[in-house]
BALOBA-1460 file (C-alpha; in Angstrom, 3 decimals):
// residues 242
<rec num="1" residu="x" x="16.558" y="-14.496" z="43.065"/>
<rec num="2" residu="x" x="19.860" y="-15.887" z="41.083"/>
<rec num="3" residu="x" x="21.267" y="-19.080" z="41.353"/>
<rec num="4" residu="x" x="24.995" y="-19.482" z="40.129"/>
<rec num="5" residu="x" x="25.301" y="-20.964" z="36.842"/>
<rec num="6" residu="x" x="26.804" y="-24.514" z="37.254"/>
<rec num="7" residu="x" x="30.452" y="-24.911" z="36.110"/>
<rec num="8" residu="x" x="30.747" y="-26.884" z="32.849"/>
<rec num="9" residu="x" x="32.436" y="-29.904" z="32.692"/>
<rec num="10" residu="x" x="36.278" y="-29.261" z="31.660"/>
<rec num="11" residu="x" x="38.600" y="-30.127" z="29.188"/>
<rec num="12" residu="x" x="42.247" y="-30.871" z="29.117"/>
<rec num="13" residu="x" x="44.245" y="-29.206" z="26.064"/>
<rec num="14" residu="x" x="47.491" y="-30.334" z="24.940"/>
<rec num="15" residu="x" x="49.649" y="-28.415" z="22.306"/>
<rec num="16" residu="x" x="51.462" y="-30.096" z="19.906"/>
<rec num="17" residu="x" x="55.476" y="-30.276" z="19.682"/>
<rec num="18" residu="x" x="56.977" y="-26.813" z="19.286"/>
<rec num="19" residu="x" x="54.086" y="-25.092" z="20.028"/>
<rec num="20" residu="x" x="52.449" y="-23.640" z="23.170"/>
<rec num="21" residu="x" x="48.973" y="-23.472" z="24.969"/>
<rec num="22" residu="x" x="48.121" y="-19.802" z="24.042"/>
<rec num="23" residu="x" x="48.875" y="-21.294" z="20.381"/>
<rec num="24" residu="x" x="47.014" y="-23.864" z="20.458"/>
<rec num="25" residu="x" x="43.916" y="-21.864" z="22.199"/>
<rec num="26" residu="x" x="44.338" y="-19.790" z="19.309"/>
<rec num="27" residu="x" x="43.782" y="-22.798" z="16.912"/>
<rec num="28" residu="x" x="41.177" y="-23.912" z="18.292"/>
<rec num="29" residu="x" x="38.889" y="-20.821" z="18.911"/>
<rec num="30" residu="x" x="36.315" y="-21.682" z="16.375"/>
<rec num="31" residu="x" x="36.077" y="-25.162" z="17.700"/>
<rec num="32" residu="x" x="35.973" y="-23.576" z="21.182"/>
<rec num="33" residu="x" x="33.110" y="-21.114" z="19.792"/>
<rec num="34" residu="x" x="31.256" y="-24.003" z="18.752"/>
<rec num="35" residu="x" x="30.805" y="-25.674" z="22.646"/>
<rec num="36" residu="x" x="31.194" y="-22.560" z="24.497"/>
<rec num="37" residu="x" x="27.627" y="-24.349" z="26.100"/>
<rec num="38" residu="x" x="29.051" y="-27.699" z="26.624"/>
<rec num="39" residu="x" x="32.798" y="-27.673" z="27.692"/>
<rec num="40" residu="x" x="35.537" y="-25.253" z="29.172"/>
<rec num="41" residu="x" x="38.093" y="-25.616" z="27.473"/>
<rec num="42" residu="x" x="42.169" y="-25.129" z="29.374"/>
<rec num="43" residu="x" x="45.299" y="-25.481" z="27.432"/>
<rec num="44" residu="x" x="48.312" y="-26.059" z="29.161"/>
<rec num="45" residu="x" x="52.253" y="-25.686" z="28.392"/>
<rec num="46" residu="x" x="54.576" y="-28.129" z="27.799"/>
<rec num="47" residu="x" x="57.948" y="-27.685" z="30.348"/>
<rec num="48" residu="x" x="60.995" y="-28.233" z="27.661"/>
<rec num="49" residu="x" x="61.339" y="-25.619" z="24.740"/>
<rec num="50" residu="x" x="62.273" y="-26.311" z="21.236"/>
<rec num="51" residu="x" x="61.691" y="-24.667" z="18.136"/>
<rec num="52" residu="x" x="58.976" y="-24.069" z="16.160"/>
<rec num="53" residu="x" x="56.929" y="-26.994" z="15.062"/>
<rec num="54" residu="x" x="55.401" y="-27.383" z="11.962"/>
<rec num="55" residu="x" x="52.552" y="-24.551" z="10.969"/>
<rec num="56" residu="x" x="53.301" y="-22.528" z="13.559"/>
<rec num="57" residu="x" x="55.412" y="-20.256" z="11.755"/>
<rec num="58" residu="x" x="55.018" y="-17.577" z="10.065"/>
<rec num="59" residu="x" x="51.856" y="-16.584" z="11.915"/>
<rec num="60" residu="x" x="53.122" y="-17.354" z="14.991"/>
<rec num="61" residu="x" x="56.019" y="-15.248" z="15.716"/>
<rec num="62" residu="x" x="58.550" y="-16.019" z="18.451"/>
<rec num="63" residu="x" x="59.097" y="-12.578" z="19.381"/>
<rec num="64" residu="x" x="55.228" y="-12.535" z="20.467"/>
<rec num="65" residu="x" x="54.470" y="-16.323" z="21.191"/>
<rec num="66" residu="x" x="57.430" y="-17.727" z="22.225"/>
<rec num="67" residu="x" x="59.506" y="-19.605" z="23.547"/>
<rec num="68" residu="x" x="57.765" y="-22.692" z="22.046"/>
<rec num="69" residu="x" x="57.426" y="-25.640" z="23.685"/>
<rec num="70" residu="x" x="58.040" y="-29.737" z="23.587"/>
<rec num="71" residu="x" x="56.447" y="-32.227" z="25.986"/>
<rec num="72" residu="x" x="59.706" y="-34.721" z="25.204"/>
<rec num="73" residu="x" x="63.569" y="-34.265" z="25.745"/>
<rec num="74" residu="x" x="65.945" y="-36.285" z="24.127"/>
<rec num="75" residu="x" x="69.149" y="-38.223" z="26.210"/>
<rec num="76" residu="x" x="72.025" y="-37.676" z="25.392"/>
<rec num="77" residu="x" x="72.485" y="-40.064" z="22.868"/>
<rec num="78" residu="x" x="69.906" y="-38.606" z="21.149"/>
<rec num="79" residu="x" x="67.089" y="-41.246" z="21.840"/>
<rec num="80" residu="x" x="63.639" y="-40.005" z="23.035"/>
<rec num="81" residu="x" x="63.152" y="-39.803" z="26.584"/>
<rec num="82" residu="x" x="59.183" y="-41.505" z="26.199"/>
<rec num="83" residu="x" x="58.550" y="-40.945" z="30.201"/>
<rec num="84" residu="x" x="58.792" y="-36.798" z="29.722"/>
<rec num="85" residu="x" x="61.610" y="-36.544" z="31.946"/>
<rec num="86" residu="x" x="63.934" y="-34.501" z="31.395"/>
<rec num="87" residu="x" x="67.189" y="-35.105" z="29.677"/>
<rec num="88" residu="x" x="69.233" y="-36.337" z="32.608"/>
<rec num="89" residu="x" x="66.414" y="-38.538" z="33.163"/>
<rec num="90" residu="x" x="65.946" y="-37.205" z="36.820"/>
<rec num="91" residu="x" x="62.652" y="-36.051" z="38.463"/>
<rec num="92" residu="x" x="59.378" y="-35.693" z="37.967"/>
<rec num="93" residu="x" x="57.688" y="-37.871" z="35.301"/>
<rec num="94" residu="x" x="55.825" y="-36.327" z="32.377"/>
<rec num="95" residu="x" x="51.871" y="-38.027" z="33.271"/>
<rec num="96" residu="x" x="53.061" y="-37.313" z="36.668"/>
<rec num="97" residu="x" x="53.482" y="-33.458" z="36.217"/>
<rec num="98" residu="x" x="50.638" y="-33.185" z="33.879"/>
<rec num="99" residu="x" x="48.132" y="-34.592" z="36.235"/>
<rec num="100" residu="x" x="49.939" y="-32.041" z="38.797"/>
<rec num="101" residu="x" x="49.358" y="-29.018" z="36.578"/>
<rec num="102" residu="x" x="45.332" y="-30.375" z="36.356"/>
<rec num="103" residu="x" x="45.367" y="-30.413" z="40.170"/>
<rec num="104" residu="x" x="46.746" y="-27.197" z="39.818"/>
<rec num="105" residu="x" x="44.255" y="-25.436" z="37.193"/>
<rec num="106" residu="x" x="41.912" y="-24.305" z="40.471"/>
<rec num="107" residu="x" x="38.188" y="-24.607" z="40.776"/>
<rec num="108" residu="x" x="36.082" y="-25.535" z="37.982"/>
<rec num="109" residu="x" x="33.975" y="-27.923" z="36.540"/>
<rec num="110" residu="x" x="34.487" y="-31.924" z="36.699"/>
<rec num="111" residu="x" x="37.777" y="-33.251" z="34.193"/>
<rec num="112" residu="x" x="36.071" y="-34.644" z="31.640"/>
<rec num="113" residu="x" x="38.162" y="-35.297" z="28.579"/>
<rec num="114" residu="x" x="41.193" y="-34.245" z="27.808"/>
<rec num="115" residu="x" x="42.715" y="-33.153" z="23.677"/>
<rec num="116" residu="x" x="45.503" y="-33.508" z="22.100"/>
<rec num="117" residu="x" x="46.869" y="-32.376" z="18.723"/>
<rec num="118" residu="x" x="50.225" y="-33.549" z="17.128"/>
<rec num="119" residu="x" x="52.394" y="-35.074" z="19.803"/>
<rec num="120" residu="x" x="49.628" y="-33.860" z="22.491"/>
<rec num="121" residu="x" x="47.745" y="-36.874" z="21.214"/>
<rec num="122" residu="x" x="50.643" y="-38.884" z="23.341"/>
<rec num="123" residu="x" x="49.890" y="-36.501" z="26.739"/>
<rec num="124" residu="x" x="46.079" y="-38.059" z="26.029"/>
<rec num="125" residu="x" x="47.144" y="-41.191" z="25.470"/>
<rec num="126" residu="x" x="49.715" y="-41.510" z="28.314"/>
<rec num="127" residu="x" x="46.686" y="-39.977" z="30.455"/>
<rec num="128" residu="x" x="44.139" y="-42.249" z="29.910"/>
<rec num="129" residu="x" x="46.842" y="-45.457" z="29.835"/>
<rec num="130" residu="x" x="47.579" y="-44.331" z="33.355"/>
<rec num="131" residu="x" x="43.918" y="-43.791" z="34.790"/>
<rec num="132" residu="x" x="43.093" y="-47.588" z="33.264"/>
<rec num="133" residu="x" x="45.854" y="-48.987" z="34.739"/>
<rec num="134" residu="x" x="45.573" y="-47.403" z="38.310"/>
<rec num="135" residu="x" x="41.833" y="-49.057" z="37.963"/>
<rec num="136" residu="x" x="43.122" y="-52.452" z="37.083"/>
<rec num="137" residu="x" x="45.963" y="-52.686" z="40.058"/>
<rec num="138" residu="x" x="43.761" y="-50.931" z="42.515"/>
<rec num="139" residu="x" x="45.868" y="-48.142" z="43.087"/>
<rec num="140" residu="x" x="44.662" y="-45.110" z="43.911"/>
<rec num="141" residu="x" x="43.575" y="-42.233" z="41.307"/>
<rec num="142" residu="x" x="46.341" y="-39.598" z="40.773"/>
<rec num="143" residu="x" x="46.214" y="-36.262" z="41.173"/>
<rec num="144" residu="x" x="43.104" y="-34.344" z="41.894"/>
<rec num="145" residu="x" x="41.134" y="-37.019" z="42.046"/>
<rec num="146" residu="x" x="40.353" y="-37.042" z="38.093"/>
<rec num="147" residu="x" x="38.777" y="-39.551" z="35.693"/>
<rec num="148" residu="x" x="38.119" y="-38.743" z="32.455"/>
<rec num="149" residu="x" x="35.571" y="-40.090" z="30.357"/>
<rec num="150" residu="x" x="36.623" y="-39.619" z="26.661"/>
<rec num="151" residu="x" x="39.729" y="-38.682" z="24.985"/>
<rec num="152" residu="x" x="40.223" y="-36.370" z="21.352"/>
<rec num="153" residu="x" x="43.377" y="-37.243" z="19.374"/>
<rec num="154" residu="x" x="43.852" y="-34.328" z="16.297"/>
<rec num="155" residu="x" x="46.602" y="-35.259" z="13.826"/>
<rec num="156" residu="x" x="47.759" y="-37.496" z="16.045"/>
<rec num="157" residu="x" x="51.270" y="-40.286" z="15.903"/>
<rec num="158" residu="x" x="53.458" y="-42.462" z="18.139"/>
<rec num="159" residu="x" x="52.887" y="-44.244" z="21.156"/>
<rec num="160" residu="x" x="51.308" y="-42.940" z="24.954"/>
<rec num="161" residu="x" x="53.386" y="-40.900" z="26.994"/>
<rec num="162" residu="x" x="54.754" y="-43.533" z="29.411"/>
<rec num="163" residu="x" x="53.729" y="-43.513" z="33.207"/>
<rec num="164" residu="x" x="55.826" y="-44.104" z="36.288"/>
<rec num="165" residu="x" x="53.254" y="-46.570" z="36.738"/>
<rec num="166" residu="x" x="54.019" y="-48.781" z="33.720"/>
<rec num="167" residu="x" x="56.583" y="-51.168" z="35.094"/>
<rec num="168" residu="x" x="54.232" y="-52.736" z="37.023"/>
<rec num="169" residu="x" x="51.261" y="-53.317" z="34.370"/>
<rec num="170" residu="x" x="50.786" y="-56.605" z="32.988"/>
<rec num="171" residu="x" x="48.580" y="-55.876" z="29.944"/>
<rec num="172" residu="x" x="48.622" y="-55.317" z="26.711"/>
<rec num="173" residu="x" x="49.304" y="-51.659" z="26.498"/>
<rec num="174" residu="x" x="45.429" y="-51.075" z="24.711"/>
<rec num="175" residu="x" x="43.327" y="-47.828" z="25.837"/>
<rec num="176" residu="x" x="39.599" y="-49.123" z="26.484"/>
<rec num="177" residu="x" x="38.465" y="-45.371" z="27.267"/>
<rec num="178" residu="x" x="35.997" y="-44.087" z="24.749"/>
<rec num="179" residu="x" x="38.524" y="-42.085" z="22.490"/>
<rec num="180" residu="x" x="37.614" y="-39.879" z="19.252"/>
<rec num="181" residu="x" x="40.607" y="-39.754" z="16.577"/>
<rec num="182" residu="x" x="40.496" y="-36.609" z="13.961"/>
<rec num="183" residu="x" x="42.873" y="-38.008" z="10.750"/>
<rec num="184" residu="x" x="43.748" y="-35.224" z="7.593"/>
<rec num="185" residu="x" x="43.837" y="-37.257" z="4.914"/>
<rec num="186" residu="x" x="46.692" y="-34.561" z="3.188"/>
<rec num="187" residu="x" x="48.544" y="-34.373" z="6.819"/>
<rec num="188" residu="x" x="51.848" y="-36.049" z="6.731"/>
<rec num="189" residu="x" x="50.796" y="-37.515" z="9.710"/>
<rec num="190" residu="x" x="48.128" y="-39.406" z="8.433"/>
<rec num="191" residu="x" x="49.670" y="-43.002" z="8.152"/>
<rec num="192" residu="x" x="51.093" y="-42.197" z="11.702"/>
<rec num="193" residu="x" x="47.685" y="-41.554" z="12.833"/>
<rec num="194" residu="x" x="45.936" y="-44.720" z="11.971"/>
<rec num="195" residu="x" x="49.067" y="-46.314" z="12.811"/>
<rec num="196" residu="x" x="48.447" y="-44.590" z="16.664"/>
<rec num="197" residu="x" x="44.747" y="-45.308" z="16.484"/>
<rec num="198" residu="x" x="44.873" y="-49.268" z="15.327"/>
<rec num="199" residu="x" x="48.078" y="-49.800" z="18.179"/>
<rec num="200" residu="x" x="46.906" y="-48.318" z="21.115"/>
<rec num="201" residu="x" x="43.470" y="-47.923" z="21.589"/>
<rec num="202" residu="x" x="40.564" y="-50.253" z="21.602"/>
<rec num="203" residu="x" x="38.608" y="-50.549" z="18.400"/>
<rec num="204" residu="x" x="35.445" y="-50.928" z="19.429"/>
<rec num="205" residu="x" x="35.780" y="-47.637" z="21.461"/>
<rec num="206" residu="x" x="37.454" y="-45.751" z="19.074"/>
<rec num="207" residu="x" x="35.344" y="-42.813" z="16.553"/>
<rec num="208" residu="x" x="36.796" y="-41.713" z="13.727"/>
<rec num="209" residu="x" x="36.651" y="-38.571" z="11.417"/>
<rec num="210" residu="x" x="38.530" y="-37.955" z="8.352"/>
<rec num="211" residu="x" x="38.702" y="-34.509" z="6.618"/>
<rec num="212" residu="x" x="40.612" y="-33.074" z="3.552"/>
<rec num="213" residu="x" x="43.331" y="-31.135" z="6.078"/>
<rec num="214" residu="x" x="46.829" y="-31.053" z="5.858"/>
<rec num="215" residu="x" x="48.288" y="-30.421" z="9.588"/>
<rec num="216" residu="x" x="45.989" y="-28.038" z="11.176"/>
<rec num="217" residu="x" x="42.790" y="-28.195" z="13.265"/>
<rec num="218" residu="x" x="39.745" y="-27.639" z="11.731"/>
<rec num="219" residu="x" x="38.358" y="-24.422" z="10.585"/>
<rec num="220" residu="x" x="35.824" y="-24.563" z="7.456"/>
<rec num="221" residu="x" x="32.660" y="-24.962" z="8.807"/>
<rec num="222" residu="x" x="31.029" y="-28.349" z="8.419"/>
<rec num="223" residu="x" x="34.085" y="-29.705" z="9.381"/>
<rec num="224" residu="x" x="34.018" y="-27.765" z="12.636"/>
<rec num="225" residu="x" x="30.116" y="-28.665" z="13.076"/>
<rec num="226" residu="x" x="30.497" y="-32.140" z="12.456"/>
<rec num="227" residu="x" x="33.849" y="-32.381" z="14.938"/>
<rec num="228" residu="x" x="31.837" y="-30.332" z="17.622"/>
<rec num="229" residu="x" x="28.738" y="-32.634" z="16.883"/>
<rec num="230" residu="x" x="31.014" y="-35.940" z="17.497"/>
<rec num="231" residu="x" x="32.434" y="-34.680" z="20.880"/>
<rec num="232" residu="x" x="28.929" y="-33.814" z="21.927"/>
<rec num="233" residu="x" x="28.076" y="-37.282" z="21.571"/>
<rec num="234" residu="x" x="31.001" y="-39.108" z="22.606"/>
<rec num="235" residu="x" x="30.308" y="-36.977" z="26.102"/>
<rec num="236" residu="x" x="26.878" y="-37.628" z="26.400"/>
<rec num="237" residu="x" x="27.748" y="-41.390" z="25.676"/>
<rec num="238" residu="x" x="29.839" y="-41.652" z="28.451"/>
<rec num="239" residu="x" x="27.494" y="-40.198" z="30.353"/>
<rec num="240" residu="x" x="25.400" y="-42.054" z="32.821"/>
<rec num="241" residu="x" x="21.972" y="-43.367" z="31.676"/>
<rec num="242" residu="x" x="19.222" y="-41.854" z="33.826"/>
């Protein structure tokens, strides 16, 4: 007799700007290939297009993987929009219609952690921000009932996507979620990065990795091994002592 296998836990995959999810799957098959065992892995698309961000092309065509995507509009005096609205301002807010699109991923394992390379990194961030806060007002969890445990910045820079929630927090803005930053000493993100890292998120939660990358997720080998091995243990840290 067969039992069903049990679903693994999932993970929440967040492209950078001028990009998309089926990109950024693509990017990150060997990392994928390496916890095949321990995660599922689901990318998701950003709702405003743009044009290509920065590595994308010439691999990745537009006439095959566009239109390519941007999870931030700009008003129309050209000033960020840092909610994820849209450029009028109007509707849904970005945290607000990510945690919709999670709700909306269908059955799976639990909503572990959730990734983010490039501006995804600010999805993450904007993510956890909101799940602390909703914890520290009482209010209730968002969508799907989801609480993630861990969060994976790649090549990461500028501050959490901003909640519809934020108005009423009192604090100081700092993640306290167990978070893992990835940093390419060659990336011209790099100062960004720490920048992000040293801002936003709790220190003594915080796991770092450096490697000699420009603006790309890993791909030699020990640096894929080592990543893989770091998220492996970040999980099972977070993970309740038996």
């Amino acid at each position: 007799m067969s039992f069903p296998m049990e679903a693994l836990p999932r993970i929440a995959c967040f492209h950078g700007g001028g990009s998309t999810g089926p990109i950024f799957e693509v990017q990150c098959e060997q990392l994928i290939s390496q916890l095949s065992s321990t995660f599922e892995f689901v990318f998701f698309n950003a709702p405003f297009y743009r044009d290509a961000g920065p590595g994308v092309l010439p691999f990745f065509v537009p006439e095959k993987w566009g239109p390519y995507r941007t999870w931030f509009t700009r008003d129309e005096n050209d000033e960020e929009r840092g909610d994820g609205r849209g450029k009028d301002g109007k509707g849904e807010g970005g945290i607000e219609r990510v945690l919709k699109l999670l709700s909306e991923a269908g059955d799976g394992g639990e909503w572990v952690g959730c990734l983010g390379f490039s501006q995804g990194t600010r999805v993450v961030g904007g993510l956890l921000l909101d799940q602390q806060r909703r914890k520290e007002l009482g209010l209730p969890k968002a969508e799907g009932d989801i609480d993630f445990k861990f969060g994976v910045l790649c090549m990461g820079g500028a501050a959490p996507m901003v909640s519809d929630i934020s108005y009423m927090a009192e604090d100081d803005g700092v993640i306290n979620t167990p978070t893992f930053h990835l940093h390419g000493t060659k990336d011209f993100q790099y100062d960004n990065g720490k920048k992000q890292m040293k801002t936003y998120y709790d220190a003594s939660k915080v796991t770092v990795l450096d490697i000699d990358y420009h603006h790309a997720m890993p791909w030699h080998r020990a640096d894929l091994v080592k990543f893989a091995d770091m998220m492996r243990q970040i999980y099972k840290d977070t993970r309740p002592k038996k």
